[in-house]
BALUM-694167 format. One line per field, with one value per atom (N, C-alpha, C): residue in one letter; residue number from 1; atom name; x, y, z. Coordinates in steps of 0.1 Angstrom, whole numbers, m for minus. Atoms other than C-alpha are relative to their C-alpha. Layout:
REM residues N
r	[A|...]
k	[NUM|...]
a	[CA|...]
X	[X|...]
Y	[Y|...]
Z	[Z|...]
END
This chain:
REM residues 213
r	[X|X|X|X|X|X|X|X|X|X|X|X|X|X|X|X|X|X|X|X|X|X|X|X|X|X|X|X|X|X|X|X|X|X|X|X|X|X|X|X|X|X|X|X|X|X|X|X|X|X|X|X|X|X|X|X|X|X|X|X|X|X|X|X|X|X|X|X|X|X|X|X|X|X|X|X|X|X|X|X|X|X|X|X|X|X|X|X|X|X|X|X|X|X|X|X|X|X|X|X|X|X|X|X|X|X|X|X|X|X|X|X|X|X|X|X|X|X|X|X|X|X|X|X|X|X|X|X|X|X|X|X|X|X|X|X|X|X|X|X|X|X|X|X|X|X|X|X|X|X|X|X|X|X|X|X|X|X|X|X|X|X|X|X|X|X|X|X|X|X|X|X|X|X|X|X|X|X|X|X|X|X|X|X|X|X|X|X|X|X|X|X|X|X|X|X|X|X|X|X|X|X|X|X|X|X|X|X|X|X|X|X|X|X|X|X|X|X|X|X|X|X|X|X|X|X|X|X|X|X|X|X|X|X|X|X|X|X|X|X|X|X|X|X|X|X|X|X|X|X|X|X|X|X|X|X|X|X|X|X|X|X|X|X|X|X|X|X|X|X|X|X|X|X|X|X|X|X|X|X|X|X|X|X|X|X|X|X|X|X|X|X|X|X|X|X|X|X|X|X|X|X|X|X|X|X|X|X|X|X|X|X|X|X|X|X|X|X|X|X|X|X|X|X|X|X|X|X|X|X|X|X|X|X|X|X|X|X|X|X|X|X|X|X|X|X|X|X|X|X|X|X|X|X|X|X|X|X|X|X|X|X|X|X|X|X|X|X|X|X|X|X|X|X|X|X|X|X|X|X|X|X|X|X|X|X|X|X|X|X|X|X|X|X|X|X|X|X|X|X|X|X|X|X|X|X|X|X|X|X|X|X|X|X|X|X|X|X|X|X|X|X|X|X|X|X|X|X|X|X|X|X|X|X|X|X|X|X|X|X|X|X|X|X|X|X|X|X|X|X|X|X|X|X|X|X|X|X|X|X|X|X|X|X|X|X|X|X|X|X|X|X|X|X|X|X|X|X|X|X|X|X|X|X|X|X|X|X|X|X|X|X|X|X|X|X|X|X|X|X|X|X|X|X|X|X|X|X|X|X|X|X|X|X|X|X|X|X|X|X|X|X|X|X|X|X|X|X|X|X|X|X|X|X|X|X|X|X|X|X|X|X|X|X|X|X|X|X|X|X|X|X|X|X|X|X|X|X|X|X|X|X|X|X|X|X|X|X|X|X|X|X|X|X|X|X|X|X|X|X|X|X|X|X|X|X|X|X|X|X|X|X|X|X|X|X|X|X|X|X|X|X|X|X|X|X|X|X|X|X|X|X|X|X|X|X|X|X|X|X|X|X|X|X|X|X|X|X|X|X|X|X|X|X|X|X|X|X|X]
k	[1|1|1|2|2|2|3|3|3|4|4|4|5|5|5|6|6|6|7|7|7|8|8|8|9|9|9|10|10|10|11|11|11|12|12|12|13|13|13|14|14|14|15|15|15|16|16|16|17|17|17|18|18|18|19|19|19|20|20|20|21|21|21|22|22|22|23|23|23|24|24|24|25|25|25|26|26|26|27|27|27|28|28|28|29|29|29|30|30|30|31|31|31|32|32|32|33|33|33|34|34|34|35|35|35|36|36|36|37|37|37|38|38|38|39|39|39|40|40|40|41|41|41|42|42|42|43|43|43|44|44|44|45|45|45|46|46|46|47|47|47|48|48|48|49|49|49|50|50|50|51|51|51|52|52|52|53|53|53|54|54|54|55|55|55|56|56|56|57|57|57|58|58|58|59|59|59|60|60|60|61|61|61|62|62|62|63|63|63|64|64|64|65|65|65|66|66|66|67|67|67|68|68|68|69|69|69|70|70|70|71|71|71|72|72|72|73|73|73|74|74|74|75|75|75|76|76|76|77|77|77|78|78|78|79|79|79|80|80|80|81|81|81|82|82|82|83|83|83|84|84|84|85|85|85|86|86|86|87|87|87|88|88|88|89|89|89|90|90|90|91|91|91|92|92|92|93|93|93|94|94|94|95|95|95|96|96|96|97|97|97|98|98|98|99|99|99|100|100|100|101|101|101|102|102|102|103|103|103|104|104|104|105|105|105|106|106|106|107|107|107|108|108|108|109|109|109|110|110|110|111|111|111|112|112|112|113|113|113|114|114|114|115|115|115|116|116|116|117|117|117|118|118|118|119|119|119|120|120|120|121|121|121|122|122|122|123|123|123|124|124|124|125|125|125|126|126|126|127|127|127|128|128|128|129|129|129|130|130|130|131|131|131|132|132|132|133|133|133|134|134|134|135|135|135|136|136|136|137|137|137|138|138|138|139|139|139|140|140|140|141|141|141|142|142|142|143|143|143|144|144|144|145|145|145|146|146|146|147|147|147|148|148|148|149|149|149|150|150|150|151|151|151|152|152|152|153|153|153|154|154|154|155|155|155|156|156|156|157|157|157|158|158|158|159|159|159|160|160|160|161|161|161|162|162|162|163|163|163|164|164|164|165|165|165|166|166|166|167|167|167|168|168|168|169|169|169|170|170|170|171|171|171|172|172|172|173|173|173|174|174|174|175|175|175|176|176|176|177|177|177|178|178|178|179|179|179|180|180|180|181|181|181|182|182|182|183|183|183|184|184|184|185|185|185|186|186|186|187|187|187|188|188|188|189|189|189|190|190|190|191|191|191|192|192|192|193|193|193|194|194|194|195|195|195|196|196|196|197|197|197|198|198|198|199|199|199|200|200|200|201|201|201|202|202|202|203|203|203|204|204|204|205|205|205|206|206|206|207|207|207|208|208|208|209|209|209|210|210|210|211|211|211|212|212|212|213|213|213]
a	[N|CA|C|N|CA|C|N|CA|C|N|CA|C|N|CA|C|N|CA|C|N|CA|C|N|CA|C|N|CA|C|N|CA|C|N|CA|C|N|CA|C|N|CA|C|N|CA|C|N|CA|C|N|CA|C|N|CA|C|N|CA|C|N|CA|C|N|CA|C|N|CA|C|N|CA|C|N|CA|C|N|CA|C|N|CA|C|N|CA|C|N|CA|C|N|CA|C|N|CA|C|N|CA|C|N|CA|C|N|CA|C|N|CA|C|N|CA|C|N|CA|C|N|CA|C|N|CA|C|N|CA|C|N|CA|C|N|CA|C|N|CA|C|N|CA|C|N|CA|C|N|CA|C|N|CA|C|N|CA|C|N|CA|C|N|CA|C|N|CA|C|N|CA|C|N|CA|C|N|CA|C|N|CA|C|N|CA|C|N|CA|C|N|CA|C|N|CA|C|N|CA|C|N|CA|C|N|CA|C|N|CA|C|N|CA|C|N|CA|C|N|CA|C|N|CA|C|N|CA|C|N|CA|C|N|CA|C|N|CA|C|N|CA|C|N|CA|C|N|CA|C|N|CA|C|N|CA|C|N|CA|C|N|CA|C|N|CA|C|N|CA|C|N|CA|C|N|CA|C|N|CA|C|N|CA|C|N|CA|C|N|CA|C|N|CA|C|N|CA|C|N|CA|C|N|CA|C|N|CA|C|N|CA|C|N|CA|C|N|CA|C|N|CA|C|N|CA|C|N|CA|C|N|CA|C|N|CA|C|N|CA|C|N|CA|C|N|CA|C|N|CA|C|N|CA|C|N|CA|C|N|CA|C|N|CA|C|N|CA|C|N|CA|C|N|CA|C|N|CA|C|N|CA|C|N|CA|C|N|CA|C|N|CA|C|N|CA|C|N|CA|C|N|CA|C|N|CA|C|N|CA|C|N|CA|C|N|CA|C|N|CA|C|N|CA|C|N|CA|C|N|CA|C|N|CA|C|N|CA|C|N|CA|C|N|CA|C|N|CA|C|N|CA|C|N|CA|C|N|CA|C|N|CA|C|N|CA|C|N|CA|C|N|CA|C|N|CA|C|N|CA|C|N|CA|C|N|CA|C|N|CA|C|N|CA|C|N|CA|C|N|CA|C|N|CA|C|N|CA|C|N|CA|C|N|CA|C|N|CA|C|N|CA|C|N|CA|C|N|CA|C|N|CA|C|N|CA|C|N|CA|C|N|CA|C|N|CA|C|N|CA|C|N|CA|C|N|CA|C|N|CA|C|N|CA|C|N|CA|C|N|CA|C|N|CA|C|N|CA|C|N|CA|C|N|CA|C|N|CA|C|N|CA|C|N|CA|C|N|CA|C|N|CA|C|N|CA|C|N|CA|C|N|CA|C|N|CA|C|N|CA|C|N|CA|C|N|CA|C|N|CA|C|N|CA|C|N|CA|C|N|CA|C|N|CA|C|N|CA|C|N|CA|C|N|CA|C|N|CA|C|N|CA|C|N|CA|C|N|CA|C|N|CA|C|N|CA|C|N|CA|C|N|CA|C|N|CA|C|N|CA|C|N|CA|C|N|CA|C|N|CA|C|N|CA|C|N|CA|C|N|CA|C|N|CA|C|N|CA|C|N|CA|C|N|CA|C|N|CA|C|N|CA|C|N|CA|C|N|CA|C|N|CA|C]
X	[m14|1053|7|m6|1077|8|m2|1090|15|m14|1130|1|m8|1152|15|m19|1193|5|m13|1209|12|m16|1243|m4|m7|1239|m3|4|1225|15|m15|1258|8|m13|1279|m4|1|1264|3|m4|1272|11|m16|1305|3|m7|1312|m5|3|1294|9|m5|1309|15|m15|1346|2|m3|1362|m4|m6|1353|3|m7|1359|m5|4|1358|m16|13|1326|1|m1|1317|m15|17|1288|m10|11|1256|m2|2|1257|6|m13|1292|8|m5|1308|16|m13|1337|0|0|1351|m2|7|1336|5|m6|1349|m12|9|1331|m13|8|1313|m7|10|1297|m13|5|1272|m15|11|1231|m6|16|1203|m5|18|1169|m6|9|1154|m18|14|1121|m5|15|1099|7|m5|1116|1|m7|1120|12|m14|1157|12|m14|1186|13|m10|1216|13|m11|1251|10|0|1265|19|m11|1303|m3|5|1305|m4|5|1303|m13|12|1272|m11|14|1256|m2|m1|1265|m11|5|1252|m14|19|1218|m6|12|1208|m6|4|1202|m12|10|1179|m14|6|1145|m15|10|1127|6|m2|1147|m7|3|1143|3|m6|1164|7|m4|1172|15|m13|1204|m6|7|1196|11|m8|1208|9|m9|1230|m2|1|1223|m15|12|1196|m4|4|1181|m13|9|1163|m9|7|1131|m6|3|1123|m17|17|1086|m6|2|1088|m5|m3|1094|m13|14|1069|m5|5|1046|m11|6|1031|m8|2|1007|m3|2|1002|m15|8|967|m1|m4|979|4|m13|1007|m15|14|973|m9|10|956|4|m15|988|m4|1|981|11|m10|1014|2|m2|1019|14|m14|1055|5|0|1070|9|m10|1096|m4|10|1083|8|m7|1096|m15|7|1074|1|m7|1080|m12|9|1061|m1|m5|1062|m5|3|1060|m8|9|1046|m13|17|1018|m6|10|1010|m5|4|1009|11|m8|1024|m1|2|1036|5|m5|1044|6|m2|1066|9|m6|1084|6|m12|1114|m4|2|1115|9|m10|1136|3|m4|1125|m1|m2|1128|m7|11|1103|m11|13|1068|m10|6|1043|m13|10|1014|m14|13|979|m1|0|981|m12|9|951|4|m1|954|m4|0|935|12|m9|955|16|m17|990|m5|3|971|m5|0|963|14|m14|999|6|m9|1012|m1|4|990|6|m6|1000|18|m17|1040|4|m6|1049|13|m10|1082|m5|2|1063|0|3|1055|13|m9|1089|12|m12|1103|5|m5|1118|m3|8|1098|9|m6|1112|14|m17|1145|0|0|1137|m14|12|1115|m3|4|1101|4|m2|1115|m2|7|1099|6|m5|1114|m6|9|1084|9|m7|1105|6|m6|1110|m2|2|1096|4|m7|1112|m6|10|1099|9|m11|1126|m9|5|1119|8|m12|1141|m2|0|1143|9|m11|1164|2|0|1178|m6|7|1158|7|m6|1187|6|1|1190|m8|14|1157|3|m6|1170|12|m13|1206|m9|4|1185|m11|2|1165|5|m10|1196|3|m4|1206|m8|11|1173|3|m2|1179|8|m12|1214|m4|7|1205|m7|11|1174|m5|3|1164|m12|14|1132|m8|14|1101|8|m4|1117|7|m14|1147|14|m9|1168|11|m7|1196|6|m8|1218|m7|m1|1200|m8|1|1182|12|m5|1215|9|m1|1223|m7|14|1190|5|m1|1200|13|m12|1235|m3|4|1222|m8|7|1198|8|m10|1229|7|m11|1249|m9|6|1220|m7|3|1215|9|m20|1255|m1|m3|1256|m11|11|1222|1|m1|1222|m11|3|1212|m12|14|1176|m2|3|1186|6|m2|1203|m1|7|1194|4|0|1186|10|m6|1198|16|m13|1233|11]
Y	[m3|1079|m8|9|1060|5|m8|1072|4|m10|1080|m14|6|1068|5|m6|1068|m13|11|1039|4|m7|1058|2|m7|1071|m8|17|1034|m7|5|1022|9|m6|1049|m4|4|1039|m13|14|1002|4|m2|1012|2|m1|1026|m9|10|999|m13|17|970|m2|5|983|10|m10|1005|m6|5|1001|12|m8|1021|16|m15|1060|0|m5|1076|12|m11|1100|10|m3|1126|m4|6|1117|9|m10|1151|m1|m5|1151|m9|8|1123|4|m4|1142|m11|6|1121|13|m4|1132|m3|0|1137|m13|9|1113|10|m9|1144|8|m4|1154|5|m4|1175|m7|10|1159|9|m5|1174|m8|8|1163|9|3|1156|1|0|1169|m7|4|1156|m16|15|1120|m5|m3|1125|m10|14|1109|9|m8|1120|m6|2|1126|5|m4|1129|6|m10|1158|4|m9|1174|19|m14|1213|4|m8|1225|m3|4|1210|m1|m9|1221|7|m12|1253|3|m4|1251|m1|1|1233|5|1|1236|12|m16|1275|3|m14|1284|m11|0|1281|m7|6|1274|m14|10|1244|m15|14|1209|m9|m1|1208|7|m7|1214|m3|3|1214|m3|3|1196|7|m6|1218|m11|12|1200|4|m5|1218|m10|8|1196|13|m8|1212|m8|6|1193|11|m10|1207|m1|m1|1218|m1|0|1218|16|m10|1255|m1|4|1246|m9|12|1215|m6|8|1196|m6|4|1167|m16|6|1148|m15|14|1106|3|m1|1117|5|m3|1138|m7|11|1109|m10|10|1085|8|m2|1108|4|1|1108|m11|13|1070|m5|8|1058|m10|9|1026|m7|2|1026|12|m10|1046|16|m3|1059|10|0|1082|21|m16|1119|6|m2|1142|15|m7|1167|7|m3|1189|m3|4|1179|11|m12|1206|m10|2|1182|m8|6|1164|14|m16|1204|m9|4|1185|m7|7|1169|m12|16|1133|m7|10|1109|m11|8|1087|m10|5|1057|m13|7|1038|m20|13|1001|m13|9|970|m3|m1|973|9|m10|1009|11|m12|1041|m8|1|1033|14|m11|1061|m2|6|1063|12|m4|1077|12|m14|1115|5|m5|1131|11|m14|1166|9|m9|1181|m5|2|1165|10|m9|1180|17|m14|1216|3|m3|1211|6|1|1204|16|m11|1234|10|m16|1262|m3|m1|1247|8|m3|1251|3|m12|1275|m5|3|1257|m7|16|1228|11|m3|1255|6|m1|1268|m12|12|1235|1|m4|1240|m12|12|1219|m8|13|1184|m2|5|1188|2|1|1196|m9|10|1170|1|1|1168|m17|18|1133|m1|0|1120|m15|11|1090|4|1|1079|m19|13|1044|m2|5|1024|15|m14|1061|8|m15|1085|6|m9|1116|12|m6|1132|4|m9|1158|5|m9|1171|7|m7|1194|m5|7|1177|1|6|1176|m12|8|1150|m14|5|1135|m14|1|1126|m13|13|1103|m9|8|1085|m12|12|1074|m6|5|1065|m13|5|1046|m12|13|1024|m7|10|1016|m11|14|999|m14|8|984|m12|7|972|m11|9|959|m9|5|950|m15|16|908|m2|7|892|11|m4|905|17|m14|931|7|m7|941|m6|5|923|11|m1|937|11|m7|949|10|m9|969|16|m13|987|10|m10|998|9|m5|1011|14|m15|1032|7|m7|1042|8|m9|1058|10|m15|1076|10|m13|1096|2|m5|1101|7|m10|1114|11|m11|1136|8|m15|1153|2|m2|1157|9|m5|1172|11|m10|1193|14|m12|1229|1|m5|1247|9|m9|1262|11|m20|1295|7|m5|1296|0|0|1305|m10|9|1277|m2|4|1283|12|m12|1303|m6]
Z	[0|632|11|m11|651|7|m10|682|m2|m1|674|m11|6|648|2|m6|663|0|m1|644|2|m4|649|11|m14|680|9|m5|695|1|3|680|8|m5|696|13|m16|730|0|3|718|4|6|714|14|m18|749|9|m18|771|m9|3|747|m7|4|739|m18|9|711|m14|12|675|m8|9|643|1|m6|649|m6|m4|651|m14|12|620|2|0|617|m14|7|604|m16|13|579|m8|9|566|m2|1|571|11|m12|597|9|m11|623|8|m6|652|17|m11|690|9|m6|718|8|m8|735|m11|9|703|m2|m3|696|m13|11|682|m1|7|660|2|3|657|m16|15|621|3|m6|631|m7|7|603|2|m3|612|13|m9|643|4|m1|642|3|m6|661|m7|10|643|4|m8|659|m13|10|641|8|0|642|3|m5|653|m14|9|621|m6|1|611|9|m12|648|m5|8|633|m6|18|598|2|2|604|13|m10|640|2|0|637|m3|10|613|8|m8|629|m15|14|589|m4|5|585|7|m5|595|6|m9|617|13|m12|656|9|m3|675|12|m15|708|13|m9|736|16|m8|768|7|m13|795|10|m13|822|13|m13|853|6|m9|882|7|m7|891|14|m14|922|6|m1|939|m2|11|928|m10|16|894|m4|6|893|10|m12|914|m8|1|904|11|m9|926|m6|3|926|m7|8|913|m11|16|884|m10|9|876|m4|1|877|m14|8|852|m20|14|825|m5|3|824|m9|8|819|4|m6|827|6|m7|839|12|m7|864|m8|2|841|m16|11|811|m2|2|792|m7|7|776|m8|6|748|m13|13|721|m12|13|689|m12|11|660|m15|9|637|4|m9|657|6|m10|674|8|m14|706|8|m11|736|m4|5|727|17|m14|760|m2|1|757|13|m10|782|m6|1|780|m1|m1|774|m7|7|766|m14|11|730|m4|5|728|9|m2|732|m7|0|734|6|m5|733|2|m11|756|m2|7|744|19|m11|767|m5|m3|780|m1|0|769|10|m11|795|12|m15|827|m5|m1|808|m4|3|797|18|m14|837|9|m4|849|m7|10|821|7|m7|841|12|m18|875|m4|0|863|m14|12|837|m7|5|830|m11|6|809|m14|12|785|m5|9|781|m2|m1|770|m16|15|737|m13|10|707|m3|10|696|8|m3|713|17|m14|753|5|m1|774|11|m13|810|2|m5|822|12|m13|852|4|m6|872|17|m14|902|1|m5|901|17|m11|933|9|m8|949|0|2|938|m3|9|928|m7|4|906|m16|13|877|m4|2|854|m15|15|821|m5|7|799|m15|17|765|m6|0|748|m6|3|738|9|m10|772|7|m4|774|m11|9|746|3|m7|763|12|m11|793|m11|5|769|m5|2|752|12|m12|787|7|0|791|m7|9|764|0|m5|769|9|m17|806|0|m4|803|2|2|811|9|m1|815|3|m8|832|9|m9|859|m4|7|844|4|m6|870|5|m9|890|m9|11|862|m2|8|848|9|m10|879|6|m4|888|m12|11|856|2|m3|859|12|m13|891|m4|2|877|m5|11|851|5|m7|873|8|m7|899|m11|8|868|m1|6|857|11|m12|890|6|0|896|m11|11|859|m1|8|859|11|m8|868|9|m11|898|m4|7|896|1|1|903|m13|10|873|m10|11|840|m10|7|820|m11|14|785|2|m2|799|m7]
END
């Protein structure tokens, strides 16, 4: 299966780093569609689909369908919340620093995936090290299937964690994309990366408060 399909919603991030083009419609109905719009996920595809309210509504609800409404709320976790050590990160074996990770209802397992100039690439996860991590921190298991993700950024030292809509690891994804030149990434596009984790710990709630409020 291939790791996301979001030709719309690729384009709508085209759109805002490269200048206005023809409005934005949703992917269900064909409605034009505000810029703060709200995405499903196509589980059995896994393809994100930038949807109008009434079509959050309609599909993202029902729990038999085939479709999820991706929630918007983030939250940075604290060393309450999660603690993973440089030996744990070593036994993930990702080979970047930069990497989300999410359940998937049709694989019945944890998929790993990490960001990269030609997209999402996903990275062969050792079951036991994340059913390790799960028991240490109770949050991993309430992450909400296909549509919440653990995104981890150990880049240039950091050690930043955060619960995120998964929609979330995706836009941090195009921005790679965008940015990205040669071998390192170059300049551009580290500070790129560097914004979007300042926006998303400016924007992510406070860990005393309840998540899904």
């Amino acid at each position: 299966m291939s790791p996301v399909r979001s030709e719309g919603w690729i384009a709508g991030l085209r759109r805002f780093t490269h200048g206005a083009e023809p409005e934005q419609r949703c992917e269900m109905c064909s409605a034009v569609i505000r810029a703060d719009h709200r995405h499903l996920m196509q589980i059995s595809e896994r393809r994100l689909l930038c949807c109008c309210h009434a079509c959050a509504v309609l599909f993202g609800n029902g729990a038999e369908n085939n479709y999820r409404l991706i929630p918007t709320r983030s939250q940075q976790l604290t060393d309450a919340d999660f603690v993973l050590t440089d030996a744990q990160w070593d036994t993930l074996q990702i080979p970047i620093d930069i990497a989300f990770f999410f359940k998937s209802t049709p694989l019945s397992r944890v998929v790993a995936l990490y960001p990269g100039p030609a997209g999402t690439t996903e990275s062969s996860l050792d079951l036991s090290a994340w059913e390790e991590l799960q028991a240490e921190s109770p949050v991993l298991a309430a992450l909400a299937p296909d549509v919440e993700a653990l995104l981890i950024n150990r880049a240039h030292g950091a050690r930043d964690y955060y619960r995120v809509p998964i929609d979330q690891c995706y836009a941090l994804t195009g921005i790679i994309r965008t940015h990205w030149h040669g071998l390192t990434g170059g300049t551009e596009a580290w500070a790129a990366i560097h914004r979007f984790f300042v926006g998303l710990h400016a924007n992510a709630a406070a860990p005393e408060r309840s998540f899904h409020a």
